[in-house]
MOPAC internal coordinates of N, CA, C and O (Angstrom, degrees):
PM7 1SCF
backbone

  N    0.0000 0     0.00 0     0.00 0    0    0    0
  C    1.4524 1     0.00 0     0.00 0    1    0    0
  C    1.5321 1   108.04 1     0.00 0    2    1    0
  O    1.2310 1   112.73 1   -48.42 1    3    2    1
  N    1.5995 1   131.34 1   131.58 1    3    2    1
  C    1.0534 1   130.55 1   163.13 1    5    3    2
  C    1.6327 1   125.05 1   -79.77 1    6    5    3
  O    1.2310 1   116.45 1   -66.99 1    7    6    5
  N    0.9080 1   124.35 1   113.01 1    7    6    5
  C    1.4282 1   129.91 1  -170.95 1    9    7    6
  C    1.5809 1   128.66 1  -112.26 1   10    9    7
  O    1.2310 1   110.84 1   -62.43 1   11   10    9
  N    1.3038 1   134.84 1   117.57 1   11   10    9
  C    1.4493 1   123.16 1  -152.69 1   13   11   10
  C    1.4723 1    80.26 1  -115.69 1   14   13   11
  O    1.2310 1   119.80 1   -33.53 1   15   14   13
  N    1.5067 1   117.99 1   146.47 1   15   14   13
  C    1.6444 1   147.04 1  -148.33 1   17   15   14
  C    1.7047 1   104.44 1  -131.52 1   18   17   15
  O    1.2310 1   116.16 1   -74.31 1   19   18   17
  N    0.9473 1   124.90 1   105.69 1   19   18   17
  C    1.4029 1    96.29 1   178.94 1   21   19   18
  C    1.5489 1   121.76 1  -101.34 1   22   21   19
  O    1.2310 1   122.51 1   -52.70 1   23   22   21
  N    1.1873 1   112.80 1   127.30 1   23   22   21
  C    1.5675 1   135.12 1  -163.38 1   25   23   22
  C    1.5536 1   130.54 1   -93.09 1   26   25   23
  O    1.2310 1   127.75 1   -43.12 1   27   26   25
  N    1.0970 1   102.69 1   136.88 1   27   26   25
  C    1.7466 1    91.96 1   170.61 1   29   27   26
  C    1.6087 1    95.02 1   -92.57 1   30   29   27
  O    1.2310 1   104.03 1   142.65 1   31   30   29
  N    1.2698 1   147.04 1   -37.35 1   31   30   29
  C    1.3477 1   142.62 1   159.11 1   33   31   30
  C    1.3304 1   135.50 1   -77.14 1   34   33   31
  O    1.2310 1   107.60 1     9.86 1   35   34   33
  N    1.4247 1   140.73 1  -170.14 1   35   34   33
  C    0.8495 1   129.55 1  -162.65 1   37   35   34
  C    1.7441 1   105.38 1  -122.73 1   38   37   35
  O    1.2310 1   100.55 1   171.58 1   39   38   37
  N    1.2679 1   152.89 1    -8.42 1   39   38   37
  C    1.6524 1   167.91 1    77.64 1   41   39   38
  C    1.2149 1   128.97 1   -13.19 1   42   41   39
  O    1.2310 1   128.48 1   -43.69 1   43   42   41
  N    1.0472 1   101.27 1   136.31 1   43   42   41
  C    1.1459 1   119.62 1   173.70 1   45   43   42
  C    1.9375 1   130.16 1   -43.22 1   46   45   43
  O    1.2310 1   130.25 1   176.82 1   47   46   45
  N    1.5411 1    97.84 1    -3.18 1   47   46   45
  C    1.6641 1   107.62 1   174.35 1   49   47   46
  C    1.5034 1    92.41 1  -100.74 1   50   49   47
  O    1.2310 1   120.33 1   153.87 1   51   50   49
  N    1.2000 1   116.97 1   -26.13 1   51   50   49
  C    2.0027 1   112.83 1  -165.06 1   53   51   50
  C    1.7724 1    98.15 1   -60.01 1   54   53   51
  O    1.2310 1   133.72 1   -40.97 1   55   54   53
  N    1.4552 1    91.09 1   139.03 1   55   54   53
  C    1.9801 1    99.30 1   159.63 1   57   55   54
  C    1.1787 1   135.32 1   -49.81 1   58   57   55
  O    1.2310 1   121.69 1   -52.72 1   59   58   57
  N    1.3164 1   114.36 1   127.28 1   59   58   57
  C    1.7392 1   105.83 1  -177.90 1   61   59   58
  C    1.8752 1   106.93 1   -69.93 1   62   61   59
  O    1.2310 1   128.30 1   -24.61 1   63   62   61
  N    1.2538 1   101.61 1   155.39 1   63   62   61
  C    1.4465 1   113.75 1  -153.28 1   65   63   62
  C    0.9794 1    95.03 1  -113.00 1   66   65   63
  O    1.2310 1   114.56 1   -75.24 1   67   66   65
  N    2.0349 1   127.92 1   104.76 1   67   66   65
  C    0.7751 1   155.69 1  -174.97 1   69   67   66
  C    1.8005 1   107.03 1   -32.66 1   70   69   67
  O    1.2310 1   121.43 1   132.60 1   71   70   69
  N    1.3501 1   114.87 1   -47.40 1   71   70   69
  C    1.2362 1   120.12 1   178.70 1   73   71   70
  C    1.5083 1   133.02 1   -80.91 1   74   73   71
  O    1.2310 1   106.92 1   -31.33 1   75   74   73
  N    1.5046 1   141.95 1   148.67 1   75   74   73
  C    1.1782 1   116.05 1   164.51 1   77   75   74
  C    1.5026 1   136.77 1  -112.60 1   78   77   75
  O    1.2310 1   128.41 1   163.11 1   79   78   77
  N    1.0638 1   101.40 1   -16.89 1   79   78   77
  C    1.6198 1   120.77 1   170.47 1   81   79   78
  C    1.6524 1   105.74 1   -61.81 1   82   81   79
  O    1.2310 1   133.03 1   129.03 1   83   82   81
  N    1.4591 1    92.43 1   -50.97 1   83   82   81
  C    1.6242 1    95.02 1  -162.42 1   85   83   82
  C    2.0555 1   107.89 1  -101.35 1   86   85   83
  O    1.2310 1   125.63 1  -150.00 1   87   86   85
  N    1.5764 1   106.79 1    30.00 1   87   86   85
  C    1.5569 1   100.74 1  -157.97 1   89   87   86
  C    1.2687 1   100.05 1   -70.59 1   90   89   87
  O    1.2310 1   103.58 1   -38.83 1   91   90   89
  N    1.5264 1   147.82 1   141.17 1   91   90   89
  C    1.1962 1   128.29 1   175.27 1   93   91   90
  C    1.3371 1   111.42 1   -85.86 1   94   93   91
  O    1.2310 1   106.62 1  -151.70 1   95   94   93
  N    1.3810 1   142.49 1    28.30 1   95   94   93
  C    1.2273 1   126.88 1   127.07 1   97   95   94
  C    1.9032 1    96.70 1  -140.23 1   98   97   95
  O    1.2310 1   131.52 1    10.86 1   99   98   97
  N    1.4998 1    95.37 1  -169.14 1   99   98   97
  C    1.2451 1   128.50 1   168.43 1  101   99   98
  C    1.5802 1   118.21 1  -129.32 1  102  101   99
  O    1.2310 1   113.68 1   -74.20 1  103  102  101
  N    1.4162 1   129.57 1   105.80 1  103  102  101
  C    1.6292 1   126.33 1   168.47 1  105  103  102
  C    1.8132 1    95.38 1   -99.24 1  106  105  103
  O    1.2310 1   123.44 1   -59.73 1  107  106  105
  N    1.2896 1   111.01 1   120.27 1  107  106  105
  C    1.2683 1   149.80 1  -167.97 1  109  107  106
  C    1.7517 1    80.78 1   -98.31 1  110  109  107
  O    1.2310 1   130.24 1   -54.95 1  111  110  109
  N    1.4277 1    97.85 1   125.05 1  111  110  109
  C    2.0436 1   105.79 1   162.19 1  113  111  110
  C    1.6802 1    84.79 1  -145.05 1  114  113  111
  O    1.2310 1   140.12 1   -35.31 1  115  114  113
  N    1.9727 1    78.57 1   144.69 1  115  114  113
  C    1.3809 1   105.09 1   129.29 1  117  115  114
  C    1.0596 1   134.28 1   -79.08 1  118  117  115
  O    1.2310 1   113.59 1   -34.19 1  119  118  117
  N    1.2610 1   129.72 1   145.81 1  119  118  117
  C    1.4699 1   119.03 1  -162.39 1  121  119  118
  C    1.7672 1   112.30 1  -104.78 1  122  121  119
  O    1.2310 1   130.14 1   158.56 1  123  122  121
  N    1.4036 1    98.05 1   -21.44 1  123  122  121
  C    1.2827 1   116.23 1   165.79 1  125  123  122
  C    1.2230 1   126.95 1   -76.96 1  126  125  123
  O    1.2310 1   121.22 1   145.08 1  127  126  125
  N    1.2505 1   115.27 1   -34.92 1  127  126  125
  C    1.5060 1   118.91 1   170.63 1  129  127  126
  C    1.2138 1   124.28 1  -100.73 1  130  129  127
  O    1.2310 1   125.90 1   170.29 1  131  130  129
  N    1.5099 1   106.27 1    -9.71 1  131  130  129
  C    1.8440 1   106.64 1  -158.95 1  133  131  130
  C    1.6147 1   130.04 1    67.29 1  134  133  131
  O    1.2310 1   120.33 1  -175.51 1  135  134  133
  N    1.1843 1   116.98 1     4.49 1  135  134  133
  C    0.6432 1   126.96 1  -162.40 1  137  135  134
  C    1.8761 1   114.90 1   -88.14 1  138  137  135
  O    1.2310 1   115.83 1   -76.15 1  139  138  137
  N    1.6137 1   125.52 1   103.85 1  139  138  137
  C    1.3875 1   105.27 1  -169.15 1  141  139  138
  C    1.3320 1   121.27 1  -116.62 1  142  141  139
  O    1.2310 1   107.40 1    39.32 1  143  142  141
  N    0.9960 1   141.10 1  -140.68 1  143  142  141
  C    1.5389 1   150.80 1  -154.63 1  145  143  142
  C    1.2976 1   117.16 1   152.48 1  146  145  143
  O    1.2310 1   122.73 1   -59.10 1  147  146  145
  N    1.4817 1   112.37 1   120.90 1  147  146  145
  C    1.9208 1   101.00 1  -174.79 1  149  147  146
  C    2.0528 1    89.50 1  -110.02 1  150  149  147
  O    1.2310 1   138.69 1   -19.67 1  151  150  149
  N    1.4959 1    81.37 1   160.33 1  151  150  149
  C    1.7448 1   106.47 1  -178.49 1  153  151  150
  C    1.4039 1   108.50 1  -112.80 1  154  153  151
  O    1.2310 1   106.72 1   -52.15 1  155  154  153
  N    1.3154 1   142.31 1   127.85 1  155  154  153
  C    1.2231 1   137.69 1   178.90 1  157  155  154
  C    1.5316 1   106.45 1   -95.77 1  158  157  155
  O    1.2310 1   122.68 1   -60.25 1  159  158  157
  N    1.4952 1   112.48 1   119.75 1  159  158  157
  C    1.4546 1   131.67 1   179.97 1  161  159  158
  C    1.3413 1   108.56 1   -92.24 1  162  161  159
  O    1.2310 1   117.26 1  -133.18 1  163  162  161
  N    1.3728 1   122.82 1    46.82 1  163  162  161
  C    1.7316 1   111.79 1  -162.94 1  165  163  162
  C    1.7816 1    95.03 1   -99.79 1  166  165  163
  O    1.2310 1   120.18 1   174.41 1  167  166  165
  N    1.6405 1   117.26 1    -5.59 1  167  166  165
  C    1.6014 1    98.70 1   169.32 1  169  167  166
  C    1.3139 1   122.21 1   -94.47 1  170  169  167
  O    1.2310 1   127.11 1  -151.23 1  171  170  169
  N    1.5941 1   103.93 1    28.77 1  171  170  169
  C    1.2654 1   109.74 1  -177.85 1  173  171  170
  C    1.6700 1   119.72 1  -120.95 1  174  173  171
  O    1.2310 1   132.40 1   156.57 1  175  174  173
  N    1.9076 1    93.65 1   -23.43 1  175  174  173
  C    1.4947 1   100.18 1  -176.18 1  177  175  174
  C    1.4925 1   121.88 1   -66.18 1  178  177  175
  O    1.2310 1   116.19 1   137.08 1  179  178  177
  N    1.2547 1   124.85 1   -42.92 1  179  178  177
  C    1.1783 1   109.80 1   162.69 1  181  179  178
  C    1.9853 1   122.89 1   -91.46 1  182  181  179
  O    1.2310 1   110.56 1  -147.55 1  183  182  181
  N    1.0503 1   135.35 1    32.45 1  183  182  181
  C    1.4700 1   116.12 1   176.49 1  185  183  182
  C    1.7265 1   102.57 1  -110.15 1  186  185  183
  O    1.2310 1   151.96 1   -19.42 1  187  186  185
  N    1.7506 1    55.31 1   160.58 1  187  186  185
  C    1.8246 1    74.08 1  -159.53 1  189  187  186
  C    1.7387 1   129.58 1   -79.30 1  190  189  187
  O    1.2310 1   129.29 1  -167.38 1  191  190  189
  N    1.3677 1    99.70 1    12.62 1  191  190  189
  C    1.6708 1   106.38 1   164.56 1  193  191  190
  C    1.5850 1    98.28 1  -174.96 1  194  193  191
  O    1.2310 1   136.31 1   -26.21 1  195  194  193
  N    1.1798 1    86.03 1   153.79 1  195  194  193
  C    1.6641 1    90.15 1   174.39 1  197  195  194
  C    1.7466 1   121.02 1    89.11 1  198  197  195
  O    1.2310 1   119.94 1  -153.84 1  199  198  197
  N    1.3943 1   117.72 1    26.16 1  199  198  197
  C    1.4726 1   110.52 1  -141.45 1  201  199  198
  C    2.0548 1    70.37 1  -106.36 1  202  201  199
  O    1.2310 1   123.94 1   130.68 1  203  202  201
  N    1.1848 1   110.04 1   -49.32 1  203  202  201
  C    1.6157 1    89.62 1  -166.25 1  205  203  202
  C    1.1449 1   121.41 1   -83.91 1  206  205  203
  O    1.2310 1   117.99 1   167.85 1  207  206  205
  N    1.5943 1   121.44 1   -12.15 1  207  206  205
  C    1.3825 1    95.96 1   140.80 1  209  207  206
  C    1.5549 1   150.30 1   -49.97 1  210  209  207
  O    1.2310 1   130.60 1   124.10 1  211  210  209
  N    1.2449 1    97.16 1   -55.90 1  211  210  209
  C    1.8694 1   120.02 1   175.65 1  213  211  210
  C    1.8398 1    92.68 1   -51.26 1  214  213  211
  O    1.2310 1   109.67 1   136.08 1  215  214  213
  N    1.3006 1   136.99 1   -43.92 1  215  214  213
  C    1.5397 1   144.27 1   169.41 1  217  215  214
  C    1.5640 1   104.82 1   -42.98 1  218  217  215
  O    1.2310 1   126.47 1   130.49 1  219  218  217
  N    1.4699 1   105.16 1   -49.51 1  219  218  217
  C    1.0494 1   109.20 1  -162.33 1  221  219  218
  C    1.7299 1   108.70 1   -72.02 1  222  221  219
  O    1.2310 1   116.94 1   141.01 1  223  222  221
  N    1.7049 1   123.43 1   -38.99 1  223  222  221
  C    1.0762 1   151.12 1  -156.74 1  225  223  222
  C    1.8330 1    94.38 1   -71.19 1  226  225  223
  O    1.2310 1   121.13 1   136.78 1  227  226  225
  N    1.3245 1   115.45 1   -43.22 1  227  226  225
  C    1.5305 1   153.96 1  -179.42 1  229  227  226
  C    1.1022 1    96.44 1   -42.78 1  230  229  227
  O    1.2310 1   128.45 1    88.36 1  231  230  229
  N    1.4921 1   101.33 1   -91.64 1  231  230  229
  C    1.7825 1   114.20 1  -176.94 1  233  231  230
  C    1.4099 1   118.94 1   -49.00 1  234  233  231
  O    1.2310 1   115.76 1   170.39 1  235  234  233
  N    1.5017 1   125.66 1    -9.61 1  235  234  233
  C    1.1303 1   130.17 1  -159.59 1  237  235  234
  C    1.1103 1   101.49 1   -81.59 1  238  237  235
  O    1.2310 1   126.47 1   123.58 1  239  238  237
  N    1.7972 1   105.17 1   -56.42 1  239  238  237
  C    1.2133 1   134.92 1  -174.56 1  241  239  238
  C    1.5425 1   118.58 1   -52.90 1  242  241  239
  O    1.2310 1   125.92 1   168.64 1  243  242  241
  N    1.4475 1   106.24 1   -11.36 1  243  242  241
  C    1.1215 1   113.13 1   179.73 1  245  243  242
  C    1.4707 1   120.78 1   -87.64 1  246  245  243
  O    1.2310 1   119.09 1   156.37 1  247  246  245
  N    1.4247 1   119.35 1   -23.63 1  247  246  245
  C    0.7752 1   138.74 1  -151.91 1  249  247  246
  C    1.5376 1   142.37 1    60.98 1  250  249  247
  O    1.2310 1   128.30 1  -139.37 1  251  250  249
  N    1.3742 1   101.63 1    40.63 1  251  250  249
  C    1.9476 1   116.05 1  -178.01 1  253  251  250
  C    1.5117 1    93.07 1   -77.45 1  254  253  251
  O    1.2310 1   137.86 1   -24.11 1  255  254  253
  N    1.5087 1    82.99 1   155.89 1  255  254  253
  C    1.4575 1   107.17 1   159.86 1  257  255  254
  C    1.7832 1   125.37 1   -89.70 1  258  257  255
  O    1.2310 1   128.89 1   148.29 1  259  258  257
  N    1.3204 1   100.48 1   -31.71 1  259  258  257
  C    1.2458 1   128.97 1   160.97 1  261  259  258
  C    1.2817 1   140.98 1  -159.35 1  262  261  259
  O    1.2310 1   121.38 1    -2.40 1  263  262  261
  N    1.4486 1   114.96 1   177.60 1  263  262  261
  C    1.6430 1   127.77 1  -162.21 1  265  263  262
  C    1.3138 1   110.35 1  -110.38 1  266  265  263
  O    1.2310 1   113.95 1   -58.02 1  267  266  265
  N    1.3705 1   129.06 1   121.98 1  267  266  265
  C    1.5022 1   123.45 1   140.99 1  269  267  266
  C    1.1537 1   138.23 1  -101.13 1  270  269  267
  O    1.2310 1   114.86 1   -52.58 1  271  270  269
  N    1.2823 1   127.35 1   127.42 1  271  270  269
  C    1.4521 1   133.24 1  -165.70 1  273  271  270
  C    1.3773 1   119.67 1  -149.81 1  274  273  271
  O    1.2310 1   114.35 1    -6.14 1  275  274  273
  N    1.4873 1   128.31 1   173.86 1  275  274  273
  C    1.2717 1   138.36 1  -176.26 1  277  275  274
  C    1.9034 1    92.69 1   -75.88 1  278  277  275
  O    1.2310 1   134.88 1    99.55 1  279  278  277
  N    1.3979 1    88.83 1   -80.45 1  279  278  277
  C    1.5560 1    89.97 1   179.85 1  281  279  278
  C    1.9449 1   118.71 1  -138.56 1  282  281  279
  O    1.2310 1   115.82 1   -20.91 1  283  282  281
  N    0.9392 1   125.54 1   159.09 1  283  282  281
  C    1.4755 1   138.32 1   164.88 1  285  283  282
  C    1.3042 1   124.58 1  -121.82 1  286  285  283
  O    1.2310 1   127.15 1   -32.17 1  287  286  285
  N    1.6343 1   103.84 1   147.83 1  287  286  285
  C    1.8288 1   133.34 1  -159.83 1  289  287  286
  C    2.0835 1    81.94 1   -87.63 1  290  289  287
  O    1.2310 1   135.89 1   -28.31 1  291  290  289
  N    1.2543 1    86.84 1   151.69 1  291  290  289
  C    1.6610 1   101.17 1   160.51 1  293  291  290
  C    1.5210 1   113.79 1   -78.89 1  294  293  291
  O    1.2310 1    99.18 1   179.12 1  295  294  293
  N    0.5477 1   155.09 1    -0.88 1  295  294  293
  C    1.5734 1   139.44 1   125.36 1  297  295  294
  C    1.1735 1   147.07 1   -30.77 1  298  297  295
  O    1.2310 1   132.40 1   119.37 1  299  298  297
  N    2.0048 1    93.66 1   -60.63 1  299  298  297
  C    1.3123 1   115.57 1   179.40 1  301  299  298
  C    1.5568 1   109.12 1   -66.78 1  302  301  299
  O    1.2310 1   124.21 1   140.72 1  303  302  301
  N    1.4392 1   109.53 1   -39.28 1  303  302  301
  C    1.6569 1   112.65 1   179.78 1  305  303  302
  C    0.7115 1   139.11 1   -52.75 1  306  305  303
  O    1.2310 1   128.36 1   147.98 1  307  306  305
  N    2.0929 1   101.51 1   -32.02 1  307  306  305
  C    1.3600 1   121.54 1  -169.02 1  309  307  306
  C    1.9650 1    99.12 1   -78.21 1  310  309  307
  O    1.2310 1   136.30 1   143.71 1  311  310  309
  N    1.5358 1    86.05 1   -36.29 1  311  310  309
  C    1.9492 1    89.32 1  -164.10 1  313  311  310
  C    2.1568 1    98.97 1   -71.50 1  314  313  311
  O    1.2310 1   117.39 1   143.86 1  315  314  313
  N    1.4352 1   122.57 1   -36.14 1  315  314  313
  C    1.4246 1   108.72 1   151.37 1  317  315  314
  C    1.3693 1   137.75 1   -49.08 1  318  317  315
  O    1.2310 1   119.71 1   139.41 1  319  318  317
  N    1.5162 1   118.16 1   -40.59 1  319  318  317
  C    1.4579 1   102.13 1   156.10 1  321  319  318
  C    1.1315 1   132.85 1   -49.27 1  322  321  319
  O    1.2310 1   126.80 1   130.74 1  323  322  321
  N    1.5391 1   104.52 1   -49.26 1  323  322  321
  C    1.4499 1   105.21 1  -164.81 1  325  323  322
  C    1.5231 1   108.65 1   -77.31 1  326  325  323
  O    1.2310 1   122.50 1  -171.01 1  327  326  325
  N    1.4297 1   112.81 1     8.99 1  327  326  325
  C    1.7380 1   116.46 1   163.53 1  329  327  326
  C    1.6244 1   103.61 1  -101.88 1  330  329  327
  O    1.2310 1   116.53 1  -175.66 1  331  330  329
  N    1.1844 1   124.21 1     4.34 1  331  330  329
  C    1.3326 1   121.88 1   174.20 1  333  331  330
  C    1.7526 1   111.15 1    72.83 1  334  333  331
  O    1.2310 1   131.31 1  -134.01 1  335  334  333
  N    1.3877 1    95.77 1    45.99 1  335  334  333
  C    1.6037 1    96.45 1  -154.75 1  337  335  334
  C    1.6783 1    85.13 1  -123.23 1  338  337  335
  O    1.2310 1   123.07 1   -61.91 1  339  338  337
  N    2.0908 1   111.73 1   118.09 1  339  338  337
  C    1.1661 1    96.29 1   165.01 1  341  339  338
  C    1.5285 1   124.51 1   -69.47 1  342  341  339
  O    1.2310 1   119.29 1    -5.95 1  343  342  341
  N    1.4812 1   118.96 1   174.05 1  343  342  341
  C    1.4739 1   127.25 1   173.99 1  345  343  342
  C    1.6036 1   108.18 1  -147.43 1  346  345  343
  O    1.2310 1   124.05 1   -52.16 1  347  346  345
  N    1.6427 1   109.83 1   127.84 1  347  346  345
  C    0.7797 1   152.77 1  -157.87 1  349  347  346
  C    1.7210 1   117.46 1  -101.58 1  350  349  347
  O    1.2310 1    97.88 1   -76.52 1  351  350  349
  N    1.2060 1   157.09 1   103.48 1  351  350  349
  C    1.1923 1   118.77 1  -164.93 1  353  351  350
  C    1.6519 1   107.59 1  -138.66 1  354  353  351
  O    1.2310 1   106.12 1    17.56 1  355  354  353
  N    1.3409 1   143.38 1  -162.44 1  355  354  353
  C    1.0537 1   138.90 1  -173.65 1  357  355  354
  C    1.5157 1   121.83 1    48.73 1  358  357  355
  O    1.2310 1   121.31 1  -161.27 1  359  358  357
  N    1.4241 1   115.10 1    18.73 1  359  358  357
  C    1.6958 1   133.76 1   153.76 1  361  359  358
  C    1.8719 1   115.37 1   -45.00 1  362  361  359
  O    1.2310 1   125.63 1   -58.63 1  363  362  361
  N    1.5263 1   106.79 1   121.37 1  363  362  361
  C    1.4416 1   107.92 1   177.78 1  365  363  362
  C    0.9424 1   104.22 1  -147.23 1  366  365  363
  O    1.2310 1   118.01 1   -18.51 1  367  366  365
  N    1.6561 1   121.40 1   161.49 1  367  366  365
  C    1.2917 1   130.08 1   166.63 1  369  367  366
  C    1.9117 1   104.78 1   101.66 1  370  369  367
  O    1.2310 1   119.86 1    61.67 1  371  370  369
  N    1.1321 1   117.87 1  -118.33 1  371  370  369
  C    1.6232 1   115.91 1   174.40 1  373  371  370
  C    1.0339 1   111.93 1  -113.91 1  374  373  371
  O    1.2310 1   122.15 1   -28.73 1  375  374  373
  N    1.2975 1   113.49 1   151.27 1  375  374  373
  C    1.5998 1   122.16 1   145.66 1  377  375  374
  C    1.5629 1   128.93 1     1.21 1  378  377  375
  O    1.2310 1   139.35 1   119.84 1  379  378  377
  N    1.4157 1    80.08 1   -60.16 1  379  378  377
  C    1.6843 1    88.07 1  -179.08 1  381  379  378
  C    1.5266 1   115.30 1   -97.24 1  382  381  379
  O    1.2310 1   120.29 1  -176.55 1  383  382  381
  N    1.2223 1   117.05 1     3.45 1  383  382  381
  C    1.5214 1   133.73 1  -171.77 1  385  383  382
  C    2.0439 1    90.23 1   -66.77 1  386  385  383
  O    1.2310 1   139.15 1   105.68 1  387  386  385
  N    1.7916 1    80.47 1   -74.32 1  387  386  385
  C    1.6338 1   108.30 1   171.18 1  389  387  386
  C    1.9661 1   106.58 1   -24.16 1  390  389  387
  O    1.2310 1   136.36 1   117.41 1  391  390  389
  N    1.0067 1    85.93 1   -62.59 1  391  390  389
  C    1.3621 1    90.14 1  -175.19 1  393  391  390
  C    1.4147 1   139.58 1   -40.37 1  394  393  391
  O    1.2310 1   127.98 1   128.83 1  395  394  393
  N    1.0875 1   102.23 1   -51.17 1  395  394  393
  C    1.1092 1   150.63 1   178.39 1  397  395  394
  C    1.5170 1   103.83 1   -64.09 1  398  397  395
  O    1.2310 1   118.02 1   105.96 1  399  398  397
  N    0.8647 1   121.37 1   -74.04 1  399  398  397
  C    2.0952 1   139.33 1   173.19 1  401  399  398
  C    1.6083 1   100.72 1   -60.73 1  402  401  399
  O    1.2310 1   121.44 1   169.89 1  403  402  401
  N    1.4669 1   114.85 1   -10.11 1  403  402  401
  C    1.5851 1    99.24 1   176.11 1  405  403  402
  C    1.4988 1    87.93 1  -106.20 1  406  405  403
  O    1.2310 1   109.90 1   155.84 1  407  406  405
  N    1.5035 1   136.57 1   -24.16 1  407  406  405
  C    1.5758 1   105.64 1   176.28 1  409  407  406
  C    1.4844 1   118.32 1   -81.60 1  410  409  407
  O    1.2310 1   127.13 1  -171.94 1  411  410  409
  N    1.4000 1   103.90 1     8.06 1  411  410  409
  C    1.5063 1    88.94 1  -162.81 1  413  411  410
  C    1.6548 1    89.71 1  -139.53 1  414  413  411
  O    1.2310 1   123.07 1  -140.54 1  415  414  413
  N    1.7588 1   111.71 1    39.46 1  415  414  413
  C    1.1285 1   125.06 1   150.83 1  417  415  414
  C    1.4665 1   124.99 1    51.79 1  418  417  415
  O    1.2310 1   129.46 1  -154.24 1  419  418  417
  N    1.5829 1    99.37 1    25.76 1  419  418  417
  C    1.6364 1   109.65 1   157.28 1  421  419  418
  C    1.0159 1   111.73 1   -92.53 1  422  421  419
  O    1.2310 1   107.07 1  -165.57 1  423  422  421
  N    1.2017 1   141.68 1    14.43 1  423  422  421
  C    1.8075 1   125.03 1   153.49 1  425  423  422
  C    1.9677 1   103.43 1  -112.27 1  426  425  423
  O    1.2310 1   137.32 1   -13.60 1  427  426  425
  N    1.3957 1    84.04 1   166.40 1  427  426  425
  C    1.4918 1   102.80 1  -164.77 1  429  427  426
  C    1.4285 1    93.63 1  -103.36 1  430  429  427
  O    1.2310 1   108.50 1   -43.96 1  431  430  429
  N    1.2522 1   139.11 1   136.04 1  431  430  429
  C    1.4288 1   148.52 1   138.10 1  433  431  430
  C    2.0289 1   108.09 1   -34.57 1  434  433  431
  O    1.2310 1   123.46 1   -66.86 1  435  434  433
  N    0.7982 1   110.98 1   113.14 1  435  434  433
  C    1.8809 1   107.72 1  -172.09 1  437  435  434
  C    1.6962 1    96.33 1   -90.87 1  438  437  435
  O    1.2310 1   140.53 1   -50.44 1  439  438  437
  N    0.9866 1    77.78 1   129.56 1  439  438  437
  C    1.8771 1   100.17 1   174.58 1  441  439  438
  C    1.9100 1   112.31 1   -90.07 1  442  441  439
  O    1.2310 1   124.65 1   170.75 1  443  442  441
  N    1.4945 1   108.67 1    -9.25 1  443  442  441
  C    1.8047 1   107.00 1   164.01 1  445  443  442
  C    1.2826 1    87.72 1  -155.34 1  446  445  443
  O    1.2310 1   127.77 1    10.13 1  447  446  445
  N    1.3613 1   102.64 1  -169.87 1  447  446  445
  C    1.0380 1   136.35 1  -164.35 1  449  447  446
  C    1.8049 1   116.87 1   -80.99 1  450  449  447
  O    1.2310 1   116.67 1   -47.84 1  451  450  449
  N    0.9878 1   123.94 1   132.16 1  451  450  449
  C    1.8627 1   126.11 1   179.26 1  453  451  450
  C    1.1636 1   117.56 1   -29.88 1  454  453  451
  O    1.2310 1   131.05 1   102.68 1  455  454  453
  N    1.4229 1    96.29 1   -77.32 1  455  454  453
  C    1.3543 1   139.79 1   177.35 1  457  455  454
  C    1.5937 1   144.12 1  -121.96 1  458  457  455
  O    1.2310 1   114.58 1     2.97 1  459  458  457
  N    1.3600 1   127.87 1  -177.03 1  459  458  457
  C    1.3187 1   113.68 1  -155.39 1  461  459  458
  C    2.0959 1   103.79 1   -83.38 1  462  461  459
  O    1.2310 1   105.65 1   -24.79 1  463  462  461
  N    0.7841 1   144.21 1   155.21 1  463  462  461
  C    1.2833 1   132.76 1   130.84 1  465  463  462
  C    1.5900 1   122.55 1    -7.96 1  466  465  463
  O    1.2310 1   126.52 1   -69.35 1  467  466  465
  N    1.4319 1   105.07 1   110.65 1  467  466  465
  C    1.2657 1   117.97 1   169.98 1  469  467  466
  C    1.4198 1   115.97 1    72.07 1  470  469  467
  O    1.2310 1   130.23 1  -132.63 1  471  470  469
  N    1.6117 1    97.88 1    47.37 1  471  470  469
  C    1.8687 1   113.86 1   178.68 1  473  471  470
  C    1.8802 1    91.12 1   -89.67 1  474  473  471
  O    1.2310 1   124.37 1   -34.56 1  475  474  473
  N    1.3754 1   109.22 1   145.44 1  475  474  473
  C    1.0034 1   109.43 1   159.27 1  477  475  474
  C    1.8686 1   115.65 1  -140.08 1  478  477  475
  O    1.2310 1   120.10 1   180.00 1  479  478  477

């Protein structure tokens, strides 16, 4: 499964980044191989609407199956479903923390959204 993480760093030791619209990166894993790649989200961290969608448009483009994150806006969630992209939320600690707690089925797949629109 390909899975995009969202990061305040760029490895797999960096913290997952509480936010998702605005995460300043993305580390993209295979989950099968380990194998990752980070995406820099920096035209998203500061604008002023629209950031978790265009995030959302991002990850799509990447081709994940799913998202891990601290939390997600109703927007962004809505525009991941409709890419068929699960989401995951209440992720802490590292990269690989995340990781780790999604193979071994301590995170929950989120059925809405975290938080309100335009949490930062």
């Amino acid at each position: 499964m390909k899975v995009a993480v969202t990061s305040q760093g760029e490895d797999l030791d960096s913290q997952v980044d509480p936010r998702f619209g605005r995460a300043r990166n993305f580390v993209v894993v295979d989950t099968e191989s380990d194998a990752f790649e980070t995406h820099d989200n920096a035209q998203n961290l500061n604008a002023s609407q629209g950031a978790g969608i265009q995030a959302a448009r991002n990850v799509a483009q990447m081709g994940v199956n799913a998202v891990i994150t601290g939390n997600v806006g109703p927007k962004a969630f809505a525009a991941l479903q409709a890419g068929n992209i699960r989401v995951f939320v209440g992720a802490r600690g590292s990269v690989r923390q995340a990781l780790e707690d999604l193979k071994a089925g301590n995170l929950q797949s989120a059925k809405e959204a975290s938080v309100e629109g335009h949490w930062v």
